[in-house]
N, C-alpha and C positions, 0 to 999 in steps of 0.2 A: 763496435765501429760500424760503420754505415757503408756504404756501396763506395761510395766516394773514396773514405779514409783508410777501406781496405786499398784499391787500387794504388793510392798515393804510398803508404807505406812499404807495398810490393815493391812500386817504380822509385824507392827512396827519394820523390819529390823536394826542394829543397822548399825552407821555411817561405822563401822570399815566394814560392809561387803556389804553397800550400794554399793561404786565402783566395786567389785566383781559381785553383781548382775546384776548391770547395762549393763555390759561388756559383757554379757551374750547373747543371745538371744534365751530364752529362746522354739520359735518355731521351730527352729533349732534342737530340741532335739526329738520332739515330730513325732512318723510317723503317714500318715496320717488317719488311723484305727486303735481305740484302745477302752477299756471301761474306761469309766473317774468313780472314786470311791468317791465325795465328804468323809469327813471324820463324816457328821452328814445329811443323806439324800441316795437315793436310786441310784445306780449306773445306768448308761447310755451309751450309743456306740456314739462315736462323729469319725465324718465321714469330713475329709477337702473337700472333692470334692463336694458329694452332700448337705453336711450344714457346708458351710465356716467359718460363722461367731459365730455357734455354737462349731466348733472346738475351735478357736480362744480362745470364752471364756473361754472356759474347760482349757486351754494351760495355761491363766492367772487366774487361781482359786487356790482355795486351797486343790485341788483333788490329788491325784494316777492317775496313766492312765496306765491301764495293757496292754503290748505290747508283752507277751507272752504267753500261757498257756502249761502243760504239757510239757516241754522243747521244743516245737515249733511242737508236734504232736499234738494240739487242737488249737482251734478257741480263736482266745483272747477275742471275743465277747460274746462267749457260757458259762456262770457259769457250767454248764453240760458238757463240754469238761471236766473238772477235773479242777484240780491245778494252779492255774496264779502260773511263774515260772520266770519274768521278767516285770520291769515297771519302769515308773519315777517318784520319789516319788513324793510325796506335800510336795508342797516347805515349807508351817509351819513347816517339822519336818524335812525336811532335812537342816533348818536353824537353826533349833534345836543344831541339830546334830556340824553343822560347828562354832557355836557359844559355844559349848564346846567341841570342838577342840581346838580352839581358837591358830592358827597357828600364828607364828610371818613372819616378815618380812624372805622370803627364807629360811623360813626352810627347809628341807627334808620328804615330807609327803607320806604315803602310803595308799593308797584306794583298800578295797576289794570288788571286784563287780562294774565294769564300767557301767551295764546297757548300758544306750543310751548315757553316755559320759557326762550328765549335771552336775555334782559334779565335775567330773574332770575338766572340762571346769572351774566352779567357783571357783576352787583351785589353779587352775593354772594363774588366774589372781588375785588370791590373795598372793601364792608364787613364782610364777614362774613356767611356762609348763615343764622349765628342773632340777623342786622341785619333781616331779610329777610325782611316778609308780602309774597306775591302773591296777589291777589284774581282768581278766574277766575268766569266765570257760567254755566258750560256746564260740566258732569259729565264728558262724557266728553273735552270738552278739556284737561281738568285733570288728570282721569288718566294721560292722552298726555304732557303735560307733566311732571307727577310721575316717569313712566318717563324721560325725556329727561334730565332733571337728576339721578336717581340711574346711568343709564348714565354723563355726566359728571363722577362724583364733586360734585353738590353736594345736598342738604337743607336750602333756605331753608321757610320756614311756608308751606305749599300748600293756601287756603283758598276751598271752592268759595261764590259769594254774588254777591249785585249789591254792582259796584263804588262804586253811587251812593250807597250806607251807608257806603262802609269799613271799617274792623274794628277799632272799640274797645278791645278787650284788648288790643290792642299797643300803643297810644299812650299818652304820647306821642309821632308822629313827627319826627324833620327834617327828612326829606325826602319827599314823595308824586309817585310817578311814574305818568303815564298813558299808557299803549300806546293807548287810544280816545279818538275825540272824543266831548265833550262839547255837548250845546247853551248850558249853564251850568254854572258849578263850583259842586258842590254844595257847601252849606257843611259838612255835616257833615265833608268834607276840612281845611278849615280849622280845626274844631273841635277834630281827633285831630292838628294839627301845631304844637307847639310855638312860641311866640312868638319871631320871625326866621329860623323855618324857610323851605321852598322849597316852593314847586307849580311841576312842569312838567307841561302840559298841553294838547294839542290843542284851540282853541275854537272850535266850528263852529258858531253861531244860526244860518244859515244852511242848516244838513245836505252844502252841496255844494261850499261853500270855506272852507278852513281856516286861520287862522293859530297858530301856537308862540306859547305864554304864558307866562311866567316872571313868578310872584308869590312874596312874601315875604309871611309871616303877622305879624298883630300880635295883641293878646289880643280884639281885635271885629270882626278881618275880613284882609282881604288885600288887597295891592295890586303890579302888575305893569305890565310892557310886553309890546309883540310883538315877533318875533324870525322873520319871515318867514313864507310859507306851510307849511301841512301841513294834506295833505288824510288821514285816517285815518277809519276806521270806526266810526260812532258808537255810544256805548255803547249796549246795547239797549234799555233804557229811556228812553232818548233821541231814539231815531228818530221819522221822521214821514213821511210821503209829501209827495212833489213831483211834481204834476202839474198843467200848467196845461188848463182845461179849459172850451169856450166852454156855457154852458148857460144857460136864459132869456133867450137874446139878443133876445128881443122884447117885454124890459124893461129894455134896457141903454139907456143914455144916450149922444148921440153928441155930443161937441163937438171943437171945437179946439184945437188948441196950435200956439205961433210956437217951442218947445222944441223944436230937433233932438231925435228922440230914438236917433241916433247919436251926439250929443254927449254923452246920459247914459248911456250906456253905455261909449263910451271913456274914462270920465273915473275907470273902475279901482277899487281896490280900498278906496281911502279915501271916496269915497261911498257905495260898501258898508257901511260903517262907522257913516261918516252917517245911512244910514236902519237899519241897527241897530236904534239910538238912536231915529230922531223916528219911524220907520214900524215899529214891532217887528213880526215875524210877513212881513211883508213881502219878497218874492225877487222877480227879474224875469232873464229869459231874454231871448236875441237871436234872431230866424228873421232867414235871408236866401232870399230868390227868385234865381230864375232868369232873372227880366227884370230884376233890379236891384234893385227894392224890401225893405225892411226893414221889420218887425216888431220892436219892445220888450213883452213876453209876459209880463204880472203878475198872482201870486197870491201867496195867503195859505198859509203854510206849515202843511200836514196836514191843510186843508181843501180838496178835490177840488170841494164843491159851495157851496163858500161865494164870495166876493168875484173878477172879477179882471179885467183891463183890457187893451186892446191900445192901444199906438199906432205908426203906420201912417206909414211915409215913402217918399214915392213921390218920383223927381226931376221937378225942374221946379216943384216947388210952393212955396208962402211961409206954409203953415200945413199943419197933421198932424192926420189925423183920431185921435180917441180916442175909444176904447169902454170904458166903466164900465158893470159892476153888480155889488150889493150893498150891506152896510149902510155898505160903505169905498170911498171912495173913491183907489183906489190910486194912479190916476195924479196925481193932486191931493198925494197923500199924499210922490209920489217927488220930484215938484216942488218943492215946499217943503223938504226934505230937501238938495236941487239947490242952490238956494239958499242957502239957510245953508251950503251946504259952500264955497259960491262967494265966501260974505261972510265966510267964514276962511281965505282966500285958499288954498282947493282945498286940504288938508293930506291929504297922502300914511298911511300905515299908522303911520309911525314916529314922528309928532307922536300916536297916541292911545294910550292906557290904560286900565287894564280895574282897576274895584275891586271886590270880593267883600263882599257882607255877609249877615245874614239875610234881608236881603230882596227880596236876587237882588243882579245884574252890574249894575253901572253905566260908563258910558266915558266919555273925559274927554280932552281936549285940554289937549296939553304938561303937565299938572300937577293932583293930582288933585282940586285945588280948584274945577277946573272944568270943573262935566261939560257934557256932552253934552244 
C-alpha cells in the first residue's frame, strides 16, 4: 500500500471518499517547516530538508501541522510566538467533517478557509473543481494555496475575503464547509445555501471548546445537532481574548456558596452548553494549588477589564468563598445555569441543538421546539 492507502485504512476512510482521497496528494499541501500537533502526544517541528523521512511521516499521520502563527508575524515553530493562525488539519477530523457534508455527485459546495488548498483539492475531486468556491482571508495564504492546487492538478474558484460574508455569485449552495470556528454561524451562510442543503461547521461561543455542527437549511434559518468536539481556529473576525484578570478587588463582593465548585466543573461539557444559553459571554476556567485547594476562575468573554468572579474551595470546609465584581454577576449567573441543567436531569451534548436565524443561534433541548 502506498502512503495514501495506509493512512485511509488507519482512519477507516469510507468507500464513497476513498477516490477523493486517493486523488489527493496529500504532500502537495504540506510546506516544508511546520509543527506537526498529533491529537494524543506532544507536538514536534518536522523539517523536509534536514529530516525527509520524518516530515513525510508527520504528512501521513493523523496530526495538524501548523503552517502559521500570529497571522504570519510569529514563527510557526515557536508555541511562544503567540497564536497558530493557519494549518492543515488531520485528516481524522477533516474526514470527519467531509463525511457529514456528505456532498452528492456536482453539487455546488462552499469552503470557508482555504488554508494550504487540501479540502478544496478533496472536494473538488469529489464534486468537481468548477463545484468549488473556497474563501481564504489572508493574501498570501491564498496564493500558497492557489500554487498547491494547480501543482495538484486542480482549479476550484480561489476567492481571497472574509469567510463571514460568503460569496454570493456563486450561490445558490448545497453544501458550505468550514475549516474555522466560528462564535455564531453567520447567517449570510444560510442565506447563499439552498433549502435542505448542509452546514458543516465548527461552533466555538466559547473561543476555547468546540463542538461539530451539522445543520440543514430551510427558506428562514437552519437547524442542527452536534457531532462531538473540535477545537479549530477561529475565524478572524471572530476572535476575542481570554483572560481572566483579578482588578478592583476592593470593590468585589465576598459571599458564600454551599456549591461545590468542583462539582461545576466536572459536570462537563453539557453545562457548558447550559450557560451558553442562560449566561451568554460567560467562560470559567479551573486553577488547582499545590496544597490542594481549587479555584473556579470567571470571566466575560473579550473583556479583560470588565466582570469576573472566583470561587474558592479549600478542604474541610461546608461553604466556598466567592468573589464577584462587576455589572454581572457571574457566579450567580453559573449557578442558576447549574441548576436548571440539574432540573433536566444533567443532559449530556447529544440531547442539544443549535437553530440559526437572523437573529443569531439559539439551543434547544431534544427538539427544536424547546429551547434553551
Amino acid at each position: 500500500m502506498n502512503n495514501t492507502e495506509k493512512l485511509a485504512a488507519s482512519l477507516g476512510i469510507s468507500a464513497e471518499w476513498l477516490p477523493a482521497m486517493q486523488a489527493v496528494p496529500r504532500e502537495t499541501f504540506v510546506p516544508d517547516v511546520g509543527l506537526a500537533c498529533p491529537e494524543n502526544g506532544a507536538s514536534y517541528p518536522v523539517d523536509r530538508r534536514a529530516r525527509p523521512d520524518e516530515w513525510l511521516s508527520a504528512v501521513y499521520s493523523d496530526a495538524s501541522i501548523i503552517t502559521q502563527r500570529e497571522d504570519g508575524k510569529g514563527d510557526p515553530l515557536q508555541i511562544s510566538d503567540g497564536m497558530a493562525s493557519s494549518s492543515i488539519s488531520a485528516p481524522g477530523i477533516a474526514f470527519t467533517c467531509l463525511e457529514l457534508l456528505a456532498p452528492r455527485d456536482h453539487d455546488r459546495v462552499l469552503e470557508i478557509g482555504a488554508g494550504t488548498g487540501y479540502t478544496a483539492a478533496v472536494l473538488s475531486a469529489r464534486v468537481g473543481e468548477k463545484n468549488v468556491t473556497t474563501l481564504e482571508v489572508d493574501p498570501g495564504i491564498a496564493k500558497r494555496a492557489e500554487a498547491n492546487l494547480a501543482e495538484a492538478g486542480f482549479a476550484p474558484h480561489l476567492i481571497v475575503g472574509d469567510g463571514r460574508t460568503g460569496f454570493p455569485d456563486h450561490a445558490p449552495y448545497d453544501r458550505v464547509h468550514a475549516t474555522v470556528a466560528v462564535a455564531e454561524v453567520p447567517f449570510t451562510w444560510v442565506e447563499q445555501t439552498r433549502p435542505g442543503g448542509v452546514i458543516v461547521a465548527p461552533w466555538q461561543p466559547l473561543r476555547d471548546h468546540g463542538l461539530l455542527t451539522r445543520l440543514t437549511t430551510t427558506s428562514d434559518g437552519a437547524y442542527g445537532r452536534f457531532h462531538g468536539p473540535a477545537g479549530y481556529m477561529m475565524l478572524r473576525s471572530h476572535r476575542a481574548q481570554l483572560k481572566w484578570r483579578v482588578h478592583h478587588d476592593e470593590e468585589a463582593q465576598v459571599t458564600t456558596t454551599a456549591l461545590d465548585p468542583r462539582t461545576v466543573f466536572k459536570a462537563g461539557p453539557g453545562l457548558r452548553l447550559a450557560a451558553v444559553a442562560l449566561a451568554p459571554g460567560l467562560i470559567y476556567w479551573e486553577k488547582h494549588f499545590d496544597d490542594g485547594s481549587f479555584s473556579l476562575l470567571l470571566f466575560e468573554i473579550g473583556d479583560p477589564d470588565g466582570p469576573w468572579a472566583a470561587c474558592d474551595w479549600e478542604p474541610g470546609h461546608d461553604h466556598y468563598e466567592v468573589t464577584q465584581y462587576g455589572d454581572r454577576r457571574l457566579w450567580d449567573e453559573l449557578e442558576d445555569a447549574f441548576e436548571w441543567w440539574i432540573r433536566h436531569d444533567g443532559p449530556g451534548v447529544e440531547r442539544f441543538g443549535l437553530t440559526v436565524t437572523p437573529e443569531g443561534d439559539q439551543l434547544w433541548l431534544d427538539e427544536p421546539t424547546r429551547p434553551v
